[in-house]
N, C-alpha and C positions, 0 to 999 in steps of 0.2 A: 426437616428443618436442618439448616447448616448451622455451625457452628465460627466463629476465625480461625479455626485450626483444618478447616476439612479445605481441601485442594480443590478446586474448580480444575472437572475435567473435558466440559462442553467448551466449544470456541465460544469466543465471543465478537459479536457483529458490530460491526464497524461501519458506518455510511461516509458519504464523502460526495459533496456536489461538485460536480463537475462543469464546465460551461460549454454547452455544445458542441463548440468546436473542440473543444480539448477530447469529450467522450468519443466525437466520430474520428479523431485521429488514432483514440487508445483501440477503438473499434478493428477500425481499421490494421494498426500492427498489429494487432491479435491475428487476424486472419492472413495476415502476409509474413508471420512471423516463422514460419517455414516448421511449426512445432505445435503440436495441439495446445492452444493458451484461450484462460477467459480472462474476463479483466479483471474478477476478483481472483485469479490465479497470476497473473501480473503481479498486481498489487502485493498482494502477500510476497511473493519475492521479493519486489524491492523492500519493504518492511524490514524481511527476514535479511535482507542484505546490509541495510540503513545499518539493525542494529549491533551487525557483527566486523560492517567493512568502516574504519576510523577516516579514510580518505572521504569515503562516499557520504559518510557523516560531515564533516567538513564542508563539502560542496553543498550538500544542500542546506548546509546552515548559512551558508553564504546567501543563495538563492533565495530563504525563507525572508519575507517583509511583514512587518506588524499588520500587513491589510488579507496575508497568506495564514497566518494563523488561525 
């Protein structure tokens, strides 16, 4: 039994639909990306970047539309 005080130290999973075309191009840079990457090791990157780079933040607040939410 957890309690509010005890820290979550498993990840937690995240899903995220993608539209065909968008997954076979994430696919695809994954494999040409000249670096061992999957695409949920992608992702986490940019995540991990979103939430520490204020520029990148930015941009993609720019890019976000009520229909991307």
């Amino acid at each position: 039994m957890t309690t509010t005080t005890d820290t979550r130290t498993k990840p937690v999973r995240t899903t995220v639909d993608l539209t065909p075309e968008m997954h076979l191009e994430l696919r695809t840079w994954c494999l040409h990306a000249g670096v061992r990457a999957t695409q949920a090791g992608v992702l986490r990157a940019l995540a991990a970047r979103l939430l520490h780079d204020p520029e990148l933040a930015a941009a993609i607040k720019v890019d976000l539309t009520p229909a991307q939410t």
